[in-house]
N, C-alpha and C positions, 0 to 999 in steps of 0.2 A: 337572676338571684330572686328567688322567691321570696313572700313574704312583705309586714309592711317596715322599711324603711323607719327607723328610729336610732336617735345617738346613742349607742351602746358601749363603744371604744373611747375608752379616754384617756389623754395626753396625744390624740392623733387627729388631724394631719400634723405631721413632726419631720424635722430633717435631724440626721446625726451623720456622724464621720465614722471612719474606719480605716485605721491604717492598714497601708498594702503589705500582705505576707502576713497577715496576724491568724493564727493557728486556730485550728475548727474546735470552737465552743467557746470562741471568745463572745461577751455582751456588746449587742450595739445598740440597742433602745431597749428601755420598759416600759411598760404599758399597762391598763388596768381596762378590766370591764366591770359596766355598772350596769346591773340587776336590780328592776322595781318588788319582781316577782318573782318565784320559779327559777327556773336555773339553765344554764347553757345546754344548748341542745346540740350546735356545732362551735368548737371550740377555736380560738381564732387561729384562720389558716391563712399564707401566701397563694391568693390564687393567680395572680397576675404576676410578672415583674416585666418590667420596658427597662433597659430590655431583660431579653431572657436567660435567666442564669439560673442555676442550683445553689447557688454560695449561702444562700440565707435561709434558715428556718425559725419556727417560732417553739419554745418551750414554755410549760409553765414555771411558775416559779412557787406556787401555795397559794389556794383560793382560788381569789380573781386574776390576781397578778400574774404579767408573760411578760418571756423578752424575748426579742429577737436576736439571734445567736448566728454566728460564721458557722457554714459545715464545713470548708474543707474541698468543697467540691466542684469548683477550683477553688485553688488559691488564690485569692485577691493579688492582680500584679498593676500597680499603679502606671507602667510603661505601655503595656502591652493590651490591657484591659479596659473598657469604659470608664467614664473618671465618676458617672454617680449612677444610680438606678431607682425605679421609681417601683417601689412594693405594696401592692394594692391588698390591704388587709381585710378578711370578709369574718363575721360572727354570728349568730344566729342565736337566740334567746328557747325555752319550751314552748311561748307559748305563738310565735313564726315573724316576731320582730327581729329585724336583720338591719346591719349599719355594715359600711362599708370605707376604708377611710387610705388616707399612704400615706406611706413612710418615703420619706426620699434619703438615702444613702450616699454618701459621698468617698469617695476612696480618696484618702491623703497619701502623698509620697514621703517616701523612707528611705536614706540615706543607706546605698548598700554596696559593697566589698568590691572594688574593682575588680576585674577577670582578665585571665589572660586569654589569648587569641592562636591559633594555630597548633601546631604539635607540644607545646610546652604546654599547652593546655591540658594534654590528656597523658603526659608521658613524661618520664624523665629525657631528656632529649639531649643523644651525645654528642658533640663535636672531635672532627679529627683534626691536628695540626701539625705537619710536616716539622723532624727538625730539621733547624738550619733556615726558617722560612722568619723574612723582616718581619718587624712587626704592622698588624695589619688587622682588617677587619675580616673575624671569622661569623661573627653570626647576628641577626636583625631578631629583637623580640619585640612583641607585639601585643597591648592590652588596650581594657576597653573600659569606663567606667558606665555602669548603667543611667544614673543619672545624664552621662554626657556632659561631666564635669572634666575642666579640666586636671588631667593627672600633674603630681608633683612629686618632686624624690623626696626620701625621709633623711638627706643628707644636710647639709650646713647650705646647700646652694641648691636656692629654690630653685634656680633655672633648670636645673634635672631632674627629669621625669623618672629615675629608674637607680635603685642601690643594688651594690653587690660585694659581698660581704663572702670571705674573710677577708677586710683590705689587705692584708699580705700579697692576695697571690700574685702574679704579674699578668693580670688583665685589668680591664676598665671598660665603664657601660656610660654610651653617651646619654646624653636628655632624648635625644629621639628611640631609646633603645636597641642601639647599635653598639655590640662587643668586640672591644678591640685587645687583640696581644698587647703587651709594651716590650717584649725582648724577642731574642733570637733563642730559639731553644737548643739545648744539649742532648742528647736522650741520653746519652751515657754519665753525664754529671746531673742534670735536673731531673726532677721528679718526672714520673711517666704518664701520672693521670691527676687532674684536678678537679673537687667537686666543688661547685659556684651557685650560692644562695641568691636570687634577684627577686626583689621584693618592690614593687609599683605601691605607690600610695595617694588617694585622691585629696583634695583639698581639708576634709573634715577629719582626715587624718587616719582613714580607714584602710588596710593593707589586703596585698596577699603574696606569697611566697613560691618561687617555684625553684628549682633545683637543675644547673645544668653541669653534665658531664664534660672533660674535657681531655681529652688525651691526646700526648705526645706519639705520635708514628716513628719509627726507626728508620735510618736512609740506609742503604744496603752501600759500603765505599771499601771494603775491605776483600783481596781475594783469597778464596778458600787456600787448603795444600793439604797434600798427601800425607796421612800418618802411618800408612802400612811402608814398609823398607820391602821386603819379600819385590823380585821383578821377575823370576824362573820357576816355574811349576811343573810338574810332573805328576800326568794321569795314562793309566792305561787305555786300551781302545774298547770299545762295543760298554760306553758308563749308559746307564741308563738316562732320559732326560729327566733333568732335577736336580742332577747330582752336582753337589756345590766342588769349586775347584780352588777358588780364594775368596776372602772376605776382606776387601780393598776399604778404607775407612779416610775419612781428611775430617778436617775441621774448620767453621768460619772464624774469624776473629771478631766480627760483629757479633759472634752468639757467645763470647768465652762464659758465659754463667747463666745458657740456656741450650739445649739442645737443639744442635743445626738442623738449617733448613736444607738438605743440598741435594744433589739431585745428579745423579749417576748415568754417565750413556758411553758403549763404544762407537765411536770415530773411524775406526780399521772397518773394509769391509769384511765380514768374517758370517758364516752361516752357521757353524757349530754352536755357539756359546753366546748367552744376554745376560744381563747384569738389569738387577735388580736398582731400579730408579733412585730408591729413598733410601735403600740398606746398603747399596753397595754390593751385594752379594753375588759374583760370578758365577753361574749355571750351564750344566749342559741343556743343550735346546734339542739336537738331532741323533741318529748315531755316527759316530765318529768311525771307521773302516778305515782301519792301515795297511790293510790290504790292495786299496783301489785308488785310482789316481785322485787327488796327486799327491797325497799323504804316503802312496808307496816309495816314491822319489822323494820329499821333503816332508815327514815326519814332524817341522816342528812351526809352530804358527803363533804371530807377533800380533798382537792388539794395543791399540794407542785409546786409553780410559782417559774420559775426561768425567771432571767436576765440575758443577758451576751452583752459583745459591741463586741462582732465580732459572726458572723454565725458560726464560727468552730473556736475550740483554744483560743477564749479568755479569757478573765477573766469575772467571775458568781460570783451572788449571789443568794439565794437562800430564800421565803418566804410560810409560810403553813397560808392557810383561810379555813373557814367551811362555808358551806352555807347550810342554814336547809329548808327545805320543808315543807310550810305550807299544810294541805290539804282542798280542795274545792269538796261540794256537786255538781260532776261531771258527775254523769250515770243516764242517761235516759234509758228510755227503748229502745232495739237496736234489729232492725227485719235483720236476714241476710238472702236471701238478703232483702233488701229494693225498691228494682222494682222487679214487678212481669209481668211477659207475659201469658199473654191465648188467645187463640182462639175461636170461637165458628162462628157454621155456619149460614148464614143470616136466616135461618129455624130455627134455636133453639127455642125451645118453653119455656115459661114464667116457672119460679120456676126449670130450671137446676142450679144442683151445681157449683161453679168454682172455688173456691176460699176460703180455710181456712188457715185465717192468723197466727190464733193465734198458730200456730206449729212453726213458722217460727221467730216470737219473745218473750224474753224475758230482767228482769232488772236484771242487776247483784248487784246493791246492796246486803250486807250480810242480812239486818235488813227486815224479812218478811212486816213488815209496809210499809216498801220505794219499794219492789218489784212487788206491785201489779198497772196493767196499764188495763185501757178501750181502746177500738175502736170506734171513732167518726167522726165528719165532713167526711161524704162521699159527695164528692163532685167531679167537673169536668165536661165540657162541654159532655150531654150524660148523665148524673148520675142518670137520672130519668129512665133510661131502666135495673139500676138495684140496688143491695139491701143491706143492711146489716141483718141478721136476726135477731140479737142483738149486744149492747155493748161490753159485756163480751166476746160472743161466736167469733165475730169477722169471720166469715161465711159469702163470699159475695155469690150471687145467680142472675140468670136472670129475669129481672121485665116485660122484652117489647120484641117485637118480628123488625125485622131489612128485610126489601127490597131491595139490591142495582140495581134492575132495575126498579124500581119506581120514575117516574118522581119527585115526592117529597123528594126522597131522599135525605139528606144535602152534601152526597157528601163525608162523610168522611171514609177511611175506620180502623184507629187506633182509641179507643177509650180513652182517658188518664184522669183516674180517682186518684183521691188522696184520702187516711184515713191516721187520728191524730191519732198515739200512745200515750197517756199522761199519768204520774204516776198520782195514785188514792190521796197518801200523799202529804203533803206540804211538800218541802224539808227544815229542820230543820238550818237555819244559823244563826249566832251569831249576825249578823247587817254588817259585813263587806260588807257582799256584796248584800246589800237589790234591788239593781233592777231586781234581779233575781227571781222569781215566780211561776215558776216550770220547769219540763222538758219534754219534749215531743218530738217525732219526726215523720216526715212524709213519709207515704208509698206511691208509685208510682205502680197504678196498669195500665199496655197496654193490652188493649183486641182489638184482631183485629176478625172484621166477613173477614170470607173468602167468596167472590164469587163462584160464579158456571164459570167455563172456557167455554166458547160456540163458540167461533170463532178463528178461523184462522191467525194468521199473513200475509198479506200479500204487498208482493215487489211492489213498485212505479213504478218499468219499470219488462218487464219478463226477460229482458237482461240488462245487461250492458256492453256499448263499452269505454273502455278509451285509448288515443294517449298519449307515454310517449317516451319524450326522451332517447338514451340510457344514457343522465349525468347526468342523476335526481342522485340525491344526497341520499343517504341510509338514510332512516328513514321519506325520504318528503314522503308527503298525493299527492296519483295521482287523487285520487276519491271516491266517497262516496254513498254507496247504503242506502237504508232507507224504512222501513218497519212499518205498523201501526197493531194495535188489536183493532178491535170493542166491545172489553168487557168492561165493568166497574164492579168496577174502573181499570182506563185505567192501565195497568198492564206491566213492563220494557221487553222491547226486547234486548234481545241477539243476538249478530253477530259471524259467524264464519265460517272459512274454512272448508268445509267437502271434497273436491276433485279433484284434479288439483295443479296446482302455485307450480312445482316442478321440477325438471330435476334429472339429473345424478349424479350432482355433489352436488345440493344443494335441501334439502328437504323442504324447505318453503323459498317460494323468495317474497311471498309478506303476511301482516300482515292487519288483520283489526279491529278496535276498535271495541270488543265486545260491547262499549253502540251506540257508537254514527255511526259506520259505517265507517271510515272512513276507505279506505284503503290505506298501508304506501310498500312502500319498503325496503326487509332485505336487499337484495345485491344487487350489481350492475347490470346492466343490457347491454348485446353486443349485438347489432344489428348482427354482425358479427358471432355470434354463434345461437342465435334464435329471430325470428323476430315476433312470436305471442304468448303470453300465454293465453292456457284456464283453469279458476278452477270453483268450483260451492261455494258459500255463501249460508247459511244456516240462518233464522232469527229466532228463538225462545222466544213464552212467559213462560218459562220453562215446558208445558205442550206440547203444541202443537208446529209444526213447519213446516216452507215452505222452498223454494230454487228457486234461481234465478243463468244463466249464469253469466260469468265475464271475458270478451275478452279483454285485453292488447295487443293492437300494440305497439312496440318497433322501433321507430324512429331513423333513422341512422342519425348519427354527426359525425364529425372528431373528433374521441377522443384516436385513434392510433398514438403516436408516431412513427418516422422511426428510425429502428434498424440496426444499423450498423456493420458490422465483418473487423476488430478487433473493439474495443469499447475502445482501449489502445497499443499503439504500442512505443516500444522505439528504436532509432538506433541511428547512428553514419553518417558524412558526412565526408565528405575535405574542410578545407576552401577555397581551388582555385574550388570547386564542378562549372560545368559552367551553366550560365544563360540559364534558357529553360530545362531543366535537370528533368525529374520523377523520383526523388528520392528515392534509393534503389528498384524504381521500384515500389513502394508504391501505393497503392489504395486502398478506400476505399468502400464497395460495401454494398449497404443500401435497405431495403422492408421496407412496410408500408400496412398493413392486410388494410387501409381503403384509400389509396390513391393512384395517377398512379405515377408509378417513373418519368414521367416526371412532375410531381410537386415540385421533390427537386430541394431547393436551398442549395448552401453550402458556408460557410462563416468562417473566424476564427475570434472568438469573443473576445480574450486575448491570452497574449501572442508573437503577432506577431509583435516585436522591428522592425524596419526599415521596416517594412511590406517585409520580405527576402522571405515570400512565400506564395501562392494562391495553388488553385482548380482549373483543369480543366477536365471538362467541370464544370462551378459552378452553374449551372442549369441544369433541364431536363434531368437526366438522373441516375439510379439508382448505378452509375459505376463514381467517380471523381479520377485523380489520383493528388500527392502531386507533384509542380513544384517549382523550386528553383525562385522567382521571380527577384530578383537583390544580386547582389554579394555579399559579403563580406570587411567590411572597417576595418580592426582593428588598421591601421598602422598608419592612421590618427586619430585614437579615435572616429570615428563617429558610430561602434559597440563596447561593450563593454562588452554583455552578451555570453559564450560559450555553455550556454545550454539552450536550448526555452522549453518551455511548453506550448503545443499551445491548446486549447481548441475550437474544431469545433464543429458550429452548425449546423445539418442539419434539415432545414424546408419544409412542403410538402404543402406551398402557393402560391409556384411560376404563377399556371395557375390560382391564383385567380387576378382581377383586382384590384387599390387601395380602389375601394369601397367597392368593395366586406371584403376585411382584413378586416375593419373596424366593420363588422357585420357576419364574419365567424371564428370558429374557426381554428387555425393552432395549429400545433404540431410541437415541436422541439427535435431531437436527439443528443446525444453531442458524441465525440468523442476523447481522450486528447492524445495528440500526445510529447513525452519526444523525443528533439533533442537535439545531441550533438557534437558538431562543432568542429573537430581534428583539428590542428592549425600543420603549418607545420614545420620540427626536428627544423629548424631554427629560428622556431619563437619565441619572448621574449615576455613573458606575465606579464606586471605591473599591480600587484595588488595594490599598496600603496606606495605614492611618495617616493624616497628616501628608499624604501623596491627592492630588485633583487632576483629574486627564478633562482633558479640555477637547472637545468634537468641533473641529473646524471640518466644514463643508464645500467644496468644491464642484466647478465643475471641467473636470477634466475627467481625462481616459485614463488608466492604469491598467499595466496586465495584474496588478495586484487581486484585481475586479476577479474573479473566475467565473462570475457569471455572465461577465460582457460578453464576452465571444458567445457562449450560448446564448443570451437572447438574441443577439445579430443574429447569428447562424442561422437560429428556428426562425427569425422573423422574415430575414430573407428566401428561407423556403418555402413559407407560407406564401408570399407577396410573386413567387415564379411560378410554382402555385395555379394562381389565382389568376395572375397573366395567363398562361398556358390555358386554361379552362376558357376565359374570355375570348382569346382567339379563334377559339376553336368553334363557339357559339357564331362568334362573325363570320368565319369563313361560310360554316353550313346558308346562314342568311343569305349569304352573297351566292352560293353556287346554286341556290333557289328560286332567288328573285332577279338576279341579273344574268345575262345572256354572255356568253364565253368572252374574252377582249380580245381583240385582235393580237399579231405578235406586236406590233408596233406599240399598242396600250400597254402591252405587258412588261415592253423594255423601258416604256414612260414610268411604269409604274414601278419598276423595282429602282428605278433611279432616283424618285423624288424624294428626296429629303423630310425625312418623320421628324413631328414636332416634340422632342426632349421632355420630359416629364421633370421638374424641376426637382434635385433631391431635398430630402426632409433632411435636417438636421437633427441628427442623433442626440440629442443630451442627457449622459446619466451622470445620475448624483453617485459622486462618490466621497470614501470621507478615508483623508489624508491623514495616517498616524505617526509617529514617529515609533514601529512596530520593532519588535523581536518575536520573530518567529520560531516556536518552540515545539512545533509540532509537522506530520504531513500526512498526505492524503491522498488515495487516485479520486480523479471525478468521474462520476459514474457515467455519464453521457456523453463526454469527450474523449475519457481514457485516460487524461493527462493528468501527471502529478502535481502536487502543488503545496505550500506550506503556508501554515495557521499559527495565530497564538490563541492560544486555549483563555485566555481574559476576553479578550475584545472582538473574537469570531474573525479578524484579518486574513486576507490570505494574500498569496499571489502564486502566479507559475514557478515551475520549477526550469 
């Protein structure tokens, strides 16, 4: 604070109060400045507060005159919040006198609303109660006073903590907030639903209200019955499926003045006919044939319908109907198949045979009279080119001869002829069903003339070249060859790979629509690995066939990500660790198969609380290491977190311009970096106001330890090591300077007893918590998992 030092501020140093939750613009002090001369140059500001909050600014009031005002930002909470703060107020005069002075603030408590706790907190919350069920306890409510005062009812008996109101109903709420029934319910005499006011009220007499639902449930004790009387029906045969046959109805007595629940099924094995679950509604399912066993011999079929009001376990009843099957003059004469295909070549000559039907159908009627049928109406665009030889015989044959390279040609090459099957009798019916007249049915005959094949397929280009990004997406169309045949009628070409579009790894990397041409990519494609492919396409009219090249250039893109080693690193720092510092010596070292390392940029994207640490170099350069960027605060509260999880991105855009980003691809590598901030022996760590965790010190082992096992580990390898190396120094001396032993020396010597190296006793300090572990982790040097609490940096194996 520049300037000289003079009392400028008056009525301050000063303490005032401020109650908790008092709204932004309320007064907490005023204040005056006094001026010998000239006038304010900076007007008095909060530049400090211990601690650190926004809650308070400074306004004027006219003149000299300022208060200090709530904003609002927070809201002062006397529980939850520090209980005073110290506001170091700075002013400054024209002509660079400055004074500096505090205010100390105190937040008083304010007696506020008790709350309730759990679902009745946020919702109207319903209870269900079985009729018939003793009376008993249906539901536990739960409140809190913020003070931590204790709650009282607002009834006549202090000892209850909880009212509920309308006393009528036939419940009750104990002191502990526990509701209880007091009767046996009715559903059908007592009400079905009750709404129940419960209101908590604290010592000072301050309330609040919440609202529960209560509803009576129905016991299902009653069994349904049949309301249709009807038990004999009568349908004819060949109904379609759907077609309804009775509409079967009951009713509960549990519902007489609401619409039943009930629920419909046949019992009888039966395949013709289902009934509708909820309606009741009898359906045909299949076709019905009274013609064929065993409906030809028993005509009529008994179903046993049941009801019942629940899906499973309730209560049934139980009803049998018949329904008889009329039968209907139904069989025509029936050709199987019924389309027939032939060929024949545009050269056939007039009077070849092709065609005898009458092999092919007949009527099943029993009655020789009904089963006899002609062949007539030969018809169909073409029909004059050929014949039937007769009725009876039903014998088609060639009448005309066919050119398909004949300019007159119509052009078609299927010929699609029809003949009538018709019975020869009248079918005999009663009058039921007089629009009927007879039966017949119709035969679909396709005679196709085959061409003569006389030409070539051939390709629109002798080559084709197509330019493909390496990000084309698997399955897109990069391009499309295409191929015609001069024959008629113009006749389908076929597409297809005969040779190339293949590598090492993958046997077909590109696919082409056998109709249309088009060709597609199976996999991806790397510039970076091959940058042309050749194969050949082949077009086929299935007879004949040609081949044209098919050259892919493979287009490079930045579509390599940069890969970084480690890709996850976890360690340990000092909280006094000093500014400027490459941490643990840490570096990160990054490639990119389609970029220069001086393209990376490096950045931490989350993670990085008070922004404690950077990259340096943070561009250009494939090598950044990890720097401590500004200290550590814990003593003031301004850090809070002892373990970071920093998540780095590295991008390879650096050397692109900003226009350029805008219309290039960039690739991003990530890298998650687990820190964790040792705090020194001395240090107190407040997890939770009015909570003190206490560091007792030990010395014992824990596998909680995760670093025990590695330092043993490493240190024991170092130490076999280091033996191994020594011995090896001895041996050379001795095979140098001493003359070979005899075998007797040598059986002396491998016998004699080596003198024991006493062990060092291990002691690590470890510190014994009484932890909850709330997190986990692999360790990067063992491999082995393990769990943490995110407070105290704890861990142990998994």
């Amino acid at each position: 604070l520049a300037g000289r030092r003079t009392r400028l501020l008056k009525g301050l140093p000063a303490t005032s109060t401020v109650e908790e939750n008092t709204a932004a613009g309320a007064t907490v002090y005023n204040f005056s400045v006094t001026l010998s001369s000239g006038g304010v140059a900076v007007l008095p500001t909060i530049v400090i507060s211990n601690p650190l909050t926004e809650a308070f600014d400074i306004e004027p009031k006219g003149g000299l005159e300022f208060r200090v005002v709530t904003t609002g930002k927070p809201v002062l909470d006397y529980e939850t919040m520090p209980k005073s703060f110290d506001l170091q107020i700075f002013v400054e005069d024209t002509t660079g006198r400055t004074d500096v002075n505090t205010l100390t603030v105190r937040v008083t408590d304010k007696n506020e609303h008790p709350v309730f706790r759990g679902n009745i907190a946020i919702q109207t919350v319903t209870i269900y109660v079985l009729e018939g069920t003793s009376p008993q306890h249906i539901y536990q409510v739960n409140a809190a006073d913020p003070e931590n005062a204790q709650l009282k009812t607002n009834s006549l008996l202090s000892s209850f903590q909880y009212s509920l109101l309308p006393a009528a109903v036939p419940f009750s709420i104990k002191e502990s907030g526990a509701i209880f029934s007091t009767k046996e319910f009715d559903y059908e005499k007592d009400l079905c639903c009750y709404f129940v006011n419960i209101t908590v009220t604290d010592p000072d007499g301050l309330n609040s209200t919440k609202t529960v639902n209560i509803n009576i449930i129905n016991i299902n004790d009653e069994r349904p019955y049949f309301t249709t009387k009807q038990r004999i029906y009568r349908i004819p045969e060949e109904q379609s499926p759907g077609t309804i046959v009775a509409n079967l109805t009951a009713k509960d007595p549990d519902d007489e003045d609401s619409a039943s629940r009930l629920f419909y099924s046949i019992q009888s094995s039966d395949r013709y006919f289902s009934i509708n679950p909820l309606t009741g509604v009898l359906q045909v399912t299949r076709r019905i044939d009274r013609d064929a066993l065993p409906l030809r011999l028993h005509p009529n079929i008994s179903l046993l319908v049941r009801v019942e009001d629940s899906p499973s376990g309730g209560h049934t009843s139980e009803m049998e109907i018949t329904i008889i099957i009329d039968d209907i003059n139904d069989n025509p004469p029936e050709c199987n198949p019924s389309a027939f295909r032939r060929e024949a070549n545009e050269n056939t000559t007039p009077g070849t045979f092709l065609l005898d039907l009458r092999n092919y159908c007949k009527d099943i009627d029993v009655d020789p009279s009904n089963n006899q049928f002609n062949f007539t109406g030969l018809s169909g665009f073409g029909s004059n080119n050929f014949a039937l030889e007769s009725a009876v015989s039903g014998r088609l044959v060639m009448s005309g001869t066919f050119d398909l390279e004949n300019p007159t040609n119509p052009g078609v090459e299927v010929y699609t002829l029809t003949v009538r099957v018709q019975d020869i009798a009248r079918p005999n019916y009663s009058g039921k069903y007089p629009f009927y007249t007879s039966f017949d049915n119709i035969i679909y005959i396709y005679i196709r003339i085959k061409p003569v094949n006389e030409f070539f397929p051939v390709f629109s280009n002798l080559s084709y070249v197509f330019n493909v990004s390496e990000i084309t997406k698997v399955g897109s169309s990069i391009g499309r060859v295409h191929a015609t045949d001069k024959d008629w009628p113009t006749t389908a070409i076929t597409y297809s790979i005969v040779a190339g579009g293949g590598t090492r790894d993958y046997t077909n990397i590109f696919w082409i629509s056998p109709n249309k041409g088009h060709v597609r990519v199976l996999t991806g494609l790397d510039y970076e690995t091959t940058q042309k492919h050749l194969f050949t396409v082949q077009a086929s009219d299935q007879q004949k066939t040609t081949t044209a090249s098919v050259t892919v250039n493979v287009l490079d893109v930045n579509d390599e990500e940069p890969v970084c080693s480690p890709n996850f690193y976890s360690f340990q720092i000092p909280v006094s660790l000093a500014v400027g510092t490459n941490i643990n010596g840490f570096r990160i070292e990054c490639q990119d198969r389609d970029s220069d390392p001086r393209s990376f940029r490096y950045f931490i994207n989350e993670g990085n609380e008070n922004n404690h640490f950077t990259f340096s170099p943070s561009a250009g350069s494939n090598i950044s290491r990890l720097i401590l960027a500004s200290k550590f605060d814990y003593e003031s509260g301004l850090d809070t977190s002892w373990i970071y999880s920093l998540r780095v991105y590295i991008t390879d855009d650096n050397l692109l311009s900003a226009r350029d980003k805008t219309t290039h691809l960039t690739k991003t590598g990530t890298v998650t970096l687990s820190i964790r901030v040792i705090p020194n022996p001395t240090t107190a760590i407040t997890t939770t106001p009015g909570f003190t965790l206490v560091m007792e010190r030990e010395n014992l082992y824990s596998d909680s330890a995760w670093y025990v096992p590695f330092v043993i580990t490493l240190g024991g390898l170092l130490l076999l090591g280091l033996l191994g190396y020594l011995g090896l120094l001895l041996l050379t001396w001795i095979l140098t300077h001493c003359p070979p032993a005899s075998k007797a020396d040598s059986t002396q010597l491998k016998n004699a007893p080596g003198k024991k190296k006493p062990k060092k006793e291990v002691i690590v300090t470890m510190t014994k918590l009484n932890t909850v572990f709330d997190g986990e982790a692999r360790d990067p040097v063992t491999g082995r998992m393990y769990e943490f609490n995110t407070r105290s940096g704890a861990r142990r194996w998994k």
